[in-house]
C-alpha positions as CSV (number, residue, x, y, z in Angstrom):
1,X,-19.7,41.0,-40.2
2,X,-23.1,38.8,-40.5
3,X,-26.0,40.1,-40.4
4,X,-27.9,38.6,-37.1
5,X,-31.4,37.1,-38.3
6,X,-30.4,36.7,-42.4
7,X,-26.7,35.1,-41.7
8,X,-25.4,37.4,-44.7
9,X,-22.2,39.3,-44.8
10,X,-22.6,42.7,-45.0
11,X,-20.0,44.7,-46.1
12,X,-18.3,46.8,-43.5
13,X,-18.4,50.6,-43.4
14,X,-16.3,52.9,-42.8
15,X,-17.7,56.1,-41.1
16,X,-15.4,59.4,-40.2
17,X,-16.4,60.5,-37.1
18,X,-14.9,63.9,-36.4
19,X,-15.4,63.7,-32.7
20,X,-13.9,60.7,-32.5
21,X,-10.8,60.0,-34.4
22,X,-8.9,57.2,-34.3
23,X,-6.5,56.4,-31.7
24,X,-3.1,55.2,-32.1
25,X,-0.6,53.4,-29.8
26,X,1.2,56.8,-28.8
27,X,-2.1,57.7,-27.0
28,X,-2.7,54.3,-24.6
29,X,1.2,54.6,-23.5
30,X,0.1,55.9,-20.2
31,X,-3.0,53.6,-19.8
32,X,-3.8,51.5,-17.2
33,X,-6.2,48.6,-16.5
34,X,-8.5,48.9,-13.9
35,X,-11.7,47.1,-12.2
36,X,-13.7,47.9,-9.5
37,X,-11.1,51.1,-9.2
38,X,-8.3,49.1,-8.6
39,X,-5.6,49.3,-10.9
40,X,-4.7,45.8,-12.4
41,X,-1.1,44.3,-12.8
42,X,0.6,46.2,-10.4
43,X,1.8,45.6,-6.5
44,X,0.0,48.2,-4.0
45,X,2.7,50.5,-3.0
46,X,3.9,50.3,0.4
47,X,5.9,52.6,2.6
48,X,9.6,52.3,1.6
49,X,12.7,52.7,3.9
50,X,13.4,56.8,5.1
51,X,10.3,58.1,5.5
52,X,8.6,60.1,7.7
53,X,6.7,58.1,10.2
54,X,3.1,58.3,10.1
55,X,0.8,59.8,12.9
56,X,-1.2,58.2,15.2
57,X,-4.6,59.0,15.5
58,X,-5.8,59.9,19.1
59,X,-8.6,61.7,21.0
60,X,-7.7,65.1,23.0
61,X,-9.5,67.0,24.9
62,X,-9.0,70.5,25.4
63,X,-10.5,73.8,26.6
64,X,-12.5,75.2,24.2
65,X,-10.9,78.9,24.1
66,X,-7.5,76.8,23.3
67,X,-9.1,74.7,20.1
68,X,-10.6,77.9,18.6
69,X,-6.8,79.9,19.1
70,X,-5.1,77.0,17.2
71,X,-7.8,76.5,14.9
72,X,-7.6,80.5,14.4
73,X,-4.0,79.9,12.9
74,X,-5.9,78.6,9.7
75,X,-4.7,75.5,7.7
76,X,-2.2,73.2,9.5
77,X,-3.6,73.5,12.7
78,X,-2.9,70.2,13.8
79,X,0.9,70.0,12.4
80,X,1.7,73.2,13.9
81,X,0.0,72.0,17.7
82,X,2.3,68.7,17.1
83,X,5.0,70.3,16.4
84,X,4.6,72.7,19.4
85,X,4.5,69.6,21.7
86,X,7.7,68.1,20.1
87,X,9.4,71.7,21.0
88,X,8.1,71.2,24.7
89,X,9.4,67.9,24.8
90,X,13.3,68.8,24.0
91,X,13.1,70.5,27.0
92,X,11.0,69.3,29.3
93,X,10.1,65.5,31.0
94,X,7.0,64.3,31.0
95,X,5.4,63.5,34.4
């Protein structure tokens, strides 16, 4: 390395620094590149064939007292109301 205002060589040195040993190539075999948060050299990963359809997003309005007794039923709420309506629906027609 050359010393930035003289030009010189300076000899390198080597410093041990406990905290920070060196790495080897066994430790970057999971690494990945990334910029901005993105992860670089890869495809996005899309929805494959066989899976579960996703939901659709929609505003409902309901009585409060009914909101608060599913929202009483803790985590999942909203699963366990859709799933309700799918059970009414195997046995019932919509108007």
């Amino acid at each position: 390395m050359k010393h930035a205002i003289t030009g010189k060589t300076i000899p390198a040195v080597e410093v041990e620094d406990l905290d920070n040993p060196p790495t080897t190539l066994d430790d970057w075999g999971g690494a990945v590149m990334k910029q901005g948060g993105v992860v670089l050299g890869t495809t996005p990963r899309r929805r494959g064939p066989g899976k579960k359809p996703t939901r659709t997003p929609i505003q409902l309005r309901l009585l409060p007292d009914t909101l608060a007794a599913w929202k009483a039923t803790g985590p999942g709420w909203q699963t366990r109301m859709a799933d309700a309506l799918d059970d009414w629906l195997r046995t019932h027609t919509p108007a």
